[in-house]
DSSP file (Angstrom, degrees, kcal/mol; ACC not computed):
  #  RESIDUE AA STRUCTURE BP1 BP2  ACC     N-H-->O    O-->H-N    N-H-->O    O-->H-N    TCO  KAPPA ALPHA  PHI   PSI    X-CA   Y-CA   Z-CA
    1    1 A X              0   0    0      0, 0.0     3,-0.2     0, 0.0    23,-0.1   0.000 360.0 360.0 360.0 121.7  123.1  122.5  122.1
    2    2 A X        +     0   0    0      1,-0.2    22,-3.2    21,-0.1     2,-0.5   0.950 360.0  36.9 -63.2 -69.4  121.3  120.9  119.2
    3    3 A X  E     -A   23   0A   0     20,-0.2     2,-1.0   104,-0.1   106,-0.4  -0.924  65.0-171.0 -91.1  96.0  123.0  121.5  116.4
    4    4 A X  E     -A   22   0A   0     18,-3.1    18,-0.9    -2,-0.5     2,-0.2  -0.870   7.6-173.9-100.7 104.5  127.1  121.4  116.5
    5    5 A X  E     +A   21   0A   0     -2,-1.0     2,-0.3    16,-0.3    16,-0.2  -0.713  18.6 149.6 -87.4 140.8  129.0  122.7  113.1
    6    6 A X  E     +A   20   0A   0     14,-1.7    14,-2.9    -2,-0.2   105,-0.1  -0.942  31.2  74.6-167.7 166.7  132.8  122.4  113.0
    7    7 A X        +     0   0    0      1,-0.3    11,-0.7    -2,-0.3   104,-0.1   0.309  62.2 124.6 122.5 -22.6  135.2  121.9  110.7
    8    8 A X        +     0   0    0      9,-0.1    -1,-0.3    12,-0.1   105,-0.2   0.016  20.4 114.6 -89.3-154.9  135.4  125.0  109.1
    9    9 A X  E     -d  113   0B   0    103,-1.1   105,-3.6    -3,-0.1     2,-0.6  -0.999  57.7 -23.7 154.6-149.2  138.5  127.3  108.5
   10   10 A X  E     +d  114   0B   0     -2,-0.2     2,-0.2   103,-0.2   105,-0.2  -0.946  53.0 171.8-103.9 147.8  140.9  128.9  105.6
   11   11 A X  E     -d  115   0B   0    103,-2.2   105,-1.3    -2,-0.6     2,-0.3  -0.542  30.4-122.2-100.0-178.9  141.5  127.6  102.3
   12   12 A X    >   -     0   0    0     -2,-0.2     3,-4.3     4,-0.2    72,-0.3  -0.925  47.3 -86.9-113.1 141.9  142.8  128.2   99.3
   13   13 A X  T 3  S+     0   0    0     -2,-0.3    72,-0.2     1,-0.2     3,-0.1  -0.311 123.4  25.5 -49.8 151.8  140.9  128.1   95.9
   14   14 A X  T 3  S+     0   0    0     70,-1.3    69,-0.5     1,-0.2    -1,-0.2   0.101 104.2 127.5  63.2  -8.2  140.7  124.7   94.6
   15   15 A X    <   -     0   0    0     -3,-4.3    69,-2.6    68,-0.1    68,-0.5  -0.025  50.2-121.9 -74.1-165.3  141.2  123.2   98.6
   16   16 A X  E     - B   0  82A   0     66,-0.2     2,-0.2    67,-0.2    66,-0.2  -0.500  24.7-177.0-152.2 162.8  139.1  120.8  100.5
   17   17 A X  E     - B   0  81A   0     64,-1.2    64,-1.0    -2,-0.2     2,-0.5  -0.895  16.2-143.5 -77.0 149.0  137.1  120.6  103.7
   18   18 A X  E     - B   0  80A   0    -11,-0.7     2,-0.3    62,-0.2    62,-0.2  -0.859  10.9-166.3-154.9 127.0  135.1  118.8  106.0
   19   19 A X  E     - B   0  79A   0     60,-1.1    60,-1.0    -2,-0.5     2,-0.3  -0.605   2.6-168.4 -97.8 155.7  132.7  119.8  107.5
   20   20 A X  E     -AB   6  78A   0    -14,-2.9   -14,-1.7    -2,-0.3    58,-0.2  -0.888   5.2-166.5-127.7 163.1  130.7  117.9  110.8
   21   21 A X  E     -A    5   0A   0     56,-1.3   -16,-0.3    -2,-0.3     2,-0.1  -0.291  11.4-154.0-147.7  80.9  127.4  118.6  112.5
   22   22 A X  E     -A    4   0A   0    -18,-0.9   -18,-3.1    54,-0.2     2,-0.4  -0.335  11.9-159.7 -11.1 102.3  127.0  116.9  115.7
   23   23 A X  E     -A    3   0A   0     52,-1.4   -20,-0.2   -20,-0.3     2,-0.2  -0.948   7.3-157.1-140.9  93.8  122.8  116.6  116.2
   24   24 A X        +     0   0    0    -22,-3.2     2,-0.2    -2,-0.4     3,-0.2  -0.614  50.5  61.7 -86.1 152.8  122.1  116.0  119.9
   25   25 A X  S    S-     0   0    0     -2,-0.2     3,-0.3     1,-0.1    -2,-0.1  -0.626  92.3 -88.1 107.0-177.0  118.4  114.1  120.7
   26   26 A X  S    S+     0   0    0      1,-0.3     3,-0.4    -2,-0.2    -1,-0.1   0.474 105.9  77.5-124.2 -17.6  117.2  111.1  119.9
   27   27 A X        +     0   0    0      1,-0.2     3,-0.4    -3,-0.2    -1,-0.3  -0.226  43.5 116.7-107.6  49.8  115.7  112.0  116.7
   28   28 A X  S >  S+     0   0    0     -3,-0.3     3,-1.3    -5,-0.2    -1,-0.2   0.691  72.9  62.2 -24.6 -45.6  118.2  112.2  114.3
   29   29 A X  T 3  S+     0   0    0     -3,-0.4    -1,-0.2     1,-0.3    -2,-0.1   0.578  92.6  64.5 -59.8 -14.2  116.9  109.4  112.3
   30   30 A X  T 3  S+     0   0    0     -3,-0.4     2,-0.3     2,-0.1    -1,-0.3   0.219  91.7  63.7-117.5  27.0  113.8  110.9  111.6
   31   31 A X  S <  S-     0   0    0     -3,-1.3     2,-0.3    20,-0.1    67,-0.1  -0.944  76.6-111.1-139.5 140.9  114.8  114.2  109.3
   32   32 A X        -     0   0    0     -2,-0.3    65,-1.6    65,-0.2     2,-0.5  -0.533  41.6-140.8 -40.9 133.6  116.0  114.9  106.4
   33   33 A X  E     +EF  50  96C   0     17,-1.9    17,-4.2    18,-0.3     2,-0.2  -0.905  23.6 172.8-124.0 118.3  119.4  116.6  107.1
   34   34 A X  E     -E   49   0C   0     61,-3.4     2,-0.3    -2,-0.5    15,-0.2  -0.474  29.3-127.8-138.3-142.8  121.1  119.6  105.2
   35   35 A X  E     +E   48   0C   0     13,-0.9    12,-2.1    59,-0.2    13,-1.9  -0.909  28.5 178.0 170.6 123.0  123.9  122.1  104.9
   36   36 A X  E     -EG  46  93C   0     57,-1.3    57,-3.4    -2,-0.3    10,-0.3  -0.847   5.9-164.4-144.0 164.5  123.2  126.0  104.6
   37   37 A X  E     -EG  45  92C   0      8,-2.6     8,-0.8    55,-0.3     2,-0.7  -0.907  13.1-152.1-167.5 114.9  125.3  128.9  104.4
   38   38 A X  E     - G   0  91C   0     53,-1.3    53,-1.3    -2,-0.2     2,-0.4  -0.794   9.9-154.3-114.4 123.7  125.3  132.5  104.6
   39   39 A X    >   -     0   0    0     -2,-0.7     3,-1.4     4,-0.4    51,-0.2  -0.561  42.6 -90.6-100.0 144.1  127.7  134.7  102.8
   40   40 A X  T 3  S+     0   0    0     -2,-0.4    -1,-0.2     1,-0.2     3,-0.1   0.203 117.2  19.9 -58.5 137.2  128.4  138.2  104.5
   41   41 A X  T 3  S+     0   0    0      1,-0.4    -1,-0.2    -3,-0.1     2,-0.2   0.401 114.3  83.2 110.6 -18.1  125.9  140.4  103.1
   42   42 A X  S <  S-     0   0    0     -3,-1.4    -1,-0.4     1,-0.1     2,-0.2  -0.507  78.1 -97.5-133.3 161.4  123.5  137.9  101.9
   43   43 A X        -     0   0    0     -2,-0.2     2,-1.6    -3,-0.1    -4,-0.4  -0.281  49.9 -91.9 -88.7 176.7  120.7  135.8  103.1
   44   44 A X        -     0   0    0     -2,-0.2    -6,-0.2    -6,-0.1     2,-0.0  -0.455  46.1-167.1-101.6  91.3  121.2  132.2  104.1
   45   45 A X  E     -E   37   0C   0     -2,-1.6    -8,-2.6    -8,-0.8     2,-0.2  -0.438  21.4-110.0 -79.6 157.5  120.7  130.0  101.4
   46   46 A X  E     +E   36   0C   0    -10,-0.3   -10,-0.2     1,-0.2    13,-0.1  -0.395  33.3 172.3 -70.6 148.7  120.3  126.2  101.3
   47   47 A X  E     +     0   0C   0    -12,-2.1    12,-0.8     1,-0.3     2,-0.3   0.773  54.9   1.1-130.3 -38.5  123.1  123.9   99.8
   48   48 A X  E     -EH  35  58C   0    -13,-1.9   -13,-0.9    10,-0.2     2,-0.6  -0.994  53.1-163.1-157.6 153.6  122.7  120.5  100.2
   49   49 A X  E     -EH  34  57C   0      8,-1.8     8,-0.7    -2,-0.3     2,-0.4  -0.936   4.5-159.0-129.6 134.7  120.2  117.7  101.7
   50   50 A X  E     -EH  33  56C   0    -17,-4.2   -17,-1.9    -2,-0.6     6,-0.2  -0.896  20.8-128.9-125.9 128.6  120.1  114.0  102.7
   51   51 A X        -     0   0    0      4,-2.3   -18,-0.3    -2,-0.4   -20,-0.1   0.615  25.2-119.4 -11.1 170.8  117.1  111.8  103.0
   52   52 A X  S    S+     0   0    0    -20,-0.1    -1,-0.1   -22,-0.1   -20,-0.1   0.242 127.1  59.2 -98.4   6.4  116.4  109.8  106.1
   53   53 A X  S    S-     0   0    0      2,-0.2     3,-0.1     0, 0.0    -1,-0.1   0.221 125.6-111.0-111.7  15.2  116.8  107.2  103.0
   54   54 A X  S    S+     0   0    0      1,-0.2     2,-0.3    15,-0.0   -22,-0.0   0.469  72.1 141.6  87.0   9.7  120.4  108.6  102.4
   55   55 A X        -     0   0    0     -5,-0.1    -4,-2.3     1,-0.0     2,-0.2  -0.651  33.4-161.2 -88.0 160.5  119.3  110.4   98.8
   56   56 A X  E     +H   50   0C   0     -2,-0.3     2,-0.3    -6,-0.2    -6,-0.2  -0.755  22.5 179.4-130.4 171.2  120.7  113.3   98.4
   57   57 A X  E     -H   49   0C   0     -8,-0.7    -8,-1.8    -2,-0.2     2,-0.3  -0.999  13.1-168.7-157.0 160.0  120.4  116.9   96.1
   58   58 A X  E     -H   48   0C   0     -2,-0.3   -10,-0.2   -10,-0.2     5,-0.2  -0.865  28.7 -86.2-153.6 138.4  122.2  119.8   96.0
   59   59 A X    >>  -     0   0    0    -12,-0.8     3,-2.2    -2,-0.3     4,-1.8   0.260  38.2-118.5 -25.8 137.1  122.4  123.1   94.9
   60   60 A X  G >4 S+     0   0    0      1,-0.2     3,-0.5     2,-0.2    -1,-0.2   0.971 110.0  59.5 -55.4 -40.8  123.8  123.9   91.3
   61   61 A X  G 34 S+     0   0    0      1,-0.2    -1,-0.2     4,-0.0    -2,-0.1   0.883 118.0  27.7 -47.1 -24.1  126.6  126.0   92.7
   62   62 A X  G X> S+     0   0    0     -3,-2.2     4,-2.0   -15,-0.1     3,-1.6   0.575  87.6 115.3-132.7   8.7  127.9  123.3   94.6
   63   63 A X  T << S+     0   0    0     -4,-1.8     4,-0.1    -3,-0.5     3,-0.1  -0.321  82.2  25.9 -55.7 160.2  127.1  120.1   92.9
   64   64 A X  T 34 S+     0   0    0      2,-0.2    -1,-0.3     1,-0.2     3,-0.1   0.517 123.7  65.0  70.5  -0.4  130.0  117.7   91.3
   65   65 A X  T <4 S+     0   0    0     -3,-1.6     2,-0.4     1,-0.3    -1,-0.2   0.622 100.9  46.2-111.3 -69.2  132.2  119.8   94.4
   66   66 A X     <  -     0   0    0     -4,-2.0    -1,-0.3    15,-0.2     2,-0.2  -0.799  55.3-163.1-117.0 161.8  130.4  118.5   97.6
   67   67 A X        -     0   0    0     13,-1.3    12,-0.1    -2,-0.4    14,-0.1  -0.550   7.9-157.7-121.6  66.4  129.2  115.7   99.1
   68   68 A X        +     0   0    0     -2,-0.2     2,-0.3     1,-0.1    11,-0.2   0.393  19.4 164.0 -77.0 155.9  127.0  115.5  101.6
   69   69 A X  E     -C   78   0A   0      9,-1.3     9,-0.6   -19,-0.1     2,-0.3  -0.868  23.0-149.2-167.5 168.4  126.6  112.5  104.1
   70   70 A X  E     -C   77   0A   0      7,-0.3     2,-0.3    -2,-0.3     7,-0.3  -0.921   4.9-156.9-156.6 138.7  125.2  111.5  107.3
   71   71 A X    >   -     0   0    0      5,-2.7     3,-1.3    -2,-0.3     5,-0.4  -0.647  13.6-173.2-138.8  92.0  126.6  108.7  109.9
   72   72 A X  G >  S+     0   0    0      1,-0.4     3,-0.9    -2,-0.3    -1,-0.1   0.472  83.6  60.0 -45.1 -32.7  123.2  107.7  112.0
   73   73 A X  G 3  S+     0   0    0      1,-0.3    -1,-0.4     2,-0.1    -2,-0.0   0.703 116.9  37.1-101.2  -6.3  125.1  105.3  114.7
   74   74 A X  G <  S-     0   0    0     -3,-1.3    -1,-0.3     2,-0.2    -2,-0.3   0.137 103.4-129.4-118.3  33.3  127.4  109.1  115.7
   75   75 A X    <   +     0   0    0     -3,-0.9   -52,-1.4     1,-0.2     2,-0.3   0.865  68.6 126.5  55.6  42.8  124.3  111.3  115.2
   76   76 A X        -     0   0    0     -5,-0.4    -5,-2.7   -54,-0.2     2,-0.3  -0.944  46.3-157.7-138.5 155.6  126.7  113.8  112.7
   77   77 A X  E     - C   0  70A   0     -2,-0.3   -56,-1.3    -7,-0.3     2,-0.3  -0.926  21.3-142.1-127.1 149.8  125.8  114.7  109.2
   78   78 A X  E     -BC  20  69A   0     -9,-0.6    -9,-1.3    -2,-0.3     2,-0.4  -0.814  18.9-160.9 -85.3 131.9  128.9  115.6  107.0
   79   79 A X  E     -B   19   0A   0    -60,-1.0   -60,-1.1    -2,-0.3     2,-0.4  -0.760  12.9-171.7 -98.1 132.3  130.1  118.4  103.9
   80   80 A X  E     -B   18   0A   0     -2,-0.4   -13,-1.3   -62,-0.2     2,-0.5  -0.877  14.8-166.9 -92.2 111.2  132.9  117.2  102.3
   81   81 A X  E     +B   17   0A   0    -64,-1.0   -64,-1.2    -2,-0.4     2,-0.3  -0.859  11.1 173.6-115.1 161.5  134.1  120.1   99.9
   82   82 A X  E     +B   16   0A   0     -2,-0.5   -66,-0.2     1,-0.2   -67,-0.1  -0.974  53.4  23.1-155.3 156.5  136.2  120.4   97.4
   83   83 A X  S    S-     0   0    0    -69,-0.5    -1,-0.2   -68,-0.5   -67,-0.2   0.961  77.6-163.6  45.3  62.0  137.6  122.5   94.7
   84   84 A X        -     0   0    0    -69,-2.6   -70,-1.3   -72,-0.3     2,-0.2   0.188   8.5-156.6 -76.7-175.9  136.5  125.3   96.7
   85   85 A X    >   -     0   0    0    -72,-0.2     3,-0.7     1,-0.1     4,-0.1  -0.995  35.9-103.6-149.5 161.4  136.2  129.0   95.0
   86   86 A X  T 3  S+     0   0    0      1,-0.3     3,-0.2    -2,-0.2    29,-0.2   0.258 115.4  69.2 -90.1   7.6  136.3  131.9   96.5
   87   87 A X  T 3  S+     0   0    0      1,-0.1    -1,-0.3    -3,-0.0   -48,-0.1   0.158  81.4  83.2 -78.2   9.6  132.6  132.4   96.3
   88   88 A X    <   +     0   0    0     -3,-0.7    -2,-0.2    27,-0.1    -1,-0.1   0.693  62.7 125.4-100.1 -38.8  132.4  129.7   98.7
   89   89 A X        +     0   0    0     26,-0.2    25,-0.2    -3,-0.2     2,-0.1  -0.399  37.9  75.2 -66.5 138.3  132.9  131.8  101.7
   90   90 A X  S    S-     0   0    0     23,-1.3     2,-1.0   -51,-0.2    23,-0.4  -0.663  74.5 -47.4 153.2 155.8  130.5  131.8  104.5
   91   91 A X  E     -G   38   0C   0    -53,-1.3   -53,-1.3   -54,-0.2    21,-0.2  -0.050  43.8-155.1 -49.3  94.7  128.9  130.5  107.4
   92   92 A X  E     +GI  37 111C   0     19,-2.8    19,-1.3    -2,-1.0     2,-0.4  -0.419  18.6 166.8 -75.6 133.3  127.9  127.1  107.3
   93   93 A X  E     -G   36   0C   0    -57,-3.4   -57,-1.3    17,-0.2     2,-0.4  -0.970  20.9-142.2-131.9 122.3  124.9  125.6  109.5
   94   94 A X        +     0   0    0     -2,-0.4     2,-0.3   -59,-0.2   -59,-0.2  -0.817  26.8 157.9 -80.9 150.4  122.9  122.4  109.3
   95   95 A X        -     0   0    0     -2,-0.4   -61,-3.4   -72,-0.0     2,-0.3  -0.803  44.2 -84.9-141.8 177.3  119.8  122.1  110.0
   96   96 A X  B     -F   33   0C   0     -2,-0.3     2,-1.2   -63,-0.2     5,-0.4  -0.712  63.1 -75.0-100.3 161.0  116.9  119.8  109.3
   97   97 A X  S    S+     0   0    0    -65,-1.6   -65,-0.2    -2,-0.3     2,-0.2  -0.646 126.9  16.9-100.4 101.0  114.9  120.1  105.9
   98   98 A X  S >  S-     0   0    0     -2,-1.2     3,-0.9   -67,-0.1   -64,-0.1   0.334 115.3-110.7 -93.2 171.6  113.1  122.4  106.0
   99   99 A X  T 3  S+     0   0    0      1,-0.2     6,-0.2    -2,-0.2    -2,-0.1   0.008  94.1  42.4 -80.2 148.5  114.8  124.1  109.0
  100  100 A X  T 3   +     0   0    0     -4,-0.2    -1,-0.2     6,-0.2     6,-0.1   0.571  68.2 125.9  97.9 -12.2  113.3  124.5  112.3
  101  101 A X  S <  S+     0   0    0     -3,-0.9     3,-0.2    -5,-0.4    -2,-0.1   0.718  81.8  37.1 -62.7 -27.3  112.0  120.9  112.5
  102  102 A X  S    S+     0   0    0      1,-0.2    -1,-0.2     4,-0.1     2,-0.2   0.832 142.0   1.3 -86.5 -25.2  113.8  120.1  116.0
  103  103 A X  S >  S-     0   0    0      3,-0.1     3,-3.6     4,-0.1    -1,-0.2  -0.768  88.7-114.6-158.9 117.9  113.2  123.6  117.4
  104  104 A X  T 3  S+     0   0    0      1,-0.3    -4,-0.1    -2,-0.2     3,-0.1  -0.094  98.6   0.1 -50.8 140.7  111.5  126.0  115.5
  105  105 A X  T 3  S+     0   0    0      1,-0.2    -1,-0.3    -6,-0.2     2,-0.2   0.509  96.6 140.8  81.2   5.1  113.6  129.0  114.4
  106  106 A X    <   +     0   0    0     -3,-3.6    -1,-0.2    -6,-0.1    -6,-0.2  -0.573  24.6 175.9 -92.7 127.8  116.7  127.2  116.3
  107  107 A X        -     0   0    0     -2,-0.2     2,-0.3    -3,-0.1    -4,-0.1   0.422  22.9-133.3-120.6-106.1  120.0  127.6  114.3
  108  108 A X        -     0   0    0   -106,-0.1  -104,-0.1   -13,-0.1     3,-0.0  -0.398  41.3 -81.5 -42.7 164.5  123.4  126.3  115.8
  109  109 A X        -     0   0    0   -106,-0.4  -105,-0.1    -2,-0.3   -16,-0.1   0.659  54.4-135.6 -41.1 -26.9  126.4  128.4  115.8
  110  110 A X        -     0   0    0   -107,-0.3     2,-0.2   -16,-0.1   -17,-0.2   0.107   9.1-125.7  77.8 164.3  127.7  127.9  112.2
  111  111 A X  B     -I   92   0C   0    -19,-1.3   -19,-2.8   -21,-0.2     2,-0.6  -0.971  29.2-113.7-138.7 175.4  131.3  127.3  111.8
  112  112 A X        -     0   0    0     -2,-0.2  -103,-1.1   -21,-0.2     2,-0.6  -0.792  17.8-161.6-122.1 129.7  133.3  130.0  109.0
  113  113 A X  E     -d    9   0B   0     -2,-0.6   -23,-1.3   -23,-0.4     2,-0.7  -0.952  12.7-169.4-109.6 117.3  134.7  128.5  105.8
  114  114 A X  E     -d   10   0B   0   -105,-3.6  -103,-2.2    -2,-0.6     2,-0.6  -0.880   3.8-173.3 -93.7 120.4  137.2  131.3  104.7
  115  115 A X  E     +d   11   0B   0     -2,-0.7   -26,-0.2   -29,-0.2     2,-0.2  -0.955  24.2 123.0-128.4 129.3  138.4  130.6  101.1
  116  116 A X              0   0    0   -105,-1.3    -2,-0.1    -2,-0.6   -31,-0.0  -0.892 360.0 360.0-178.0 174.0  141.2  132.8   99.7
  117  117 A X              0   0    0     -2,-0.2  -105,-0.1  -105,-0.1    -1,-0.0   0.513 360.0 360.0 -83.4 360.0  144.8  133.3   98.0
C-alpha cells in the first residue's frame, strides 16, 4: 500500500476532522502532496496541495476551513477540517500533485467524510 487515508467519519455541519495519509517509500520528500475528494455522483476533484517547500493552496470551496500539512520525519500528510458543510461529503484521497507521480493511475482507498444533521 502506497497511499493510506484515515481519519474520516460523520459529522455534523459546522464539525471538525482530521484527516491522515500515511505515504509508504522512500520518496515522500520529493512531491508535492495533496488532498482530493469525490462526492457521490461527481468526479474527483482536487482540494488542497503542499509544496515539498511546505507552501500551500487550496481550492475556493475549502479555503479559510482547511488546512493542509505534511510531517516528513512520519511520511503522513494531514487535512484538518473545519466548519464543515454538508457539501463537504465525500471520499477523500491523497495523492501526489499532479496524481499518479508514485504509481501512475495508483489511488489509495480513500477514507468517507459523512457530514450531516
Amino acid at each position: 500500500v502506497l497511499l493510506a487515508e484515515s481519519g474520516g467519519g460523520l459529522v455534523q455541519p459546522g464539525g471538525s476532522l482530521r484527516l491522515s495519509c500515511e505515504v509508504s517509500g522512500s520518496m515522500f520528500s520529493d512531491y508535492a502532496m495533496g488532498w482530493y475528494r469525490q462526492a457521490p455522483g461527481k468526479q474527483r476533484e482536487w482540494v488542497a496541495v503542499i509544496t515539498t517547500g511546505g507552501s500551500t493552496n487550496y481550492d475556493g470551496s475549502v479555503e479559510g476551513r482547511f488546512t493542509i500539512s505534511r510531517a516528513r520525519a512520519e511520511n503522513t500528510v494531514y487535512l484538518q477540517m473545519n466548519s464543515l458543510k454538508l457539501e463537504d461529503t465525500a471520499v477523500y484521497y491523497c495523492n501526489t500533485v499532479p496524481a499518479g507521480l508514485l504509481v501512475e493511475n495508483y489511488w489509495g482507498q480513500g477514507t468517507q467524510v459523512t457530514v450531516s444533521s
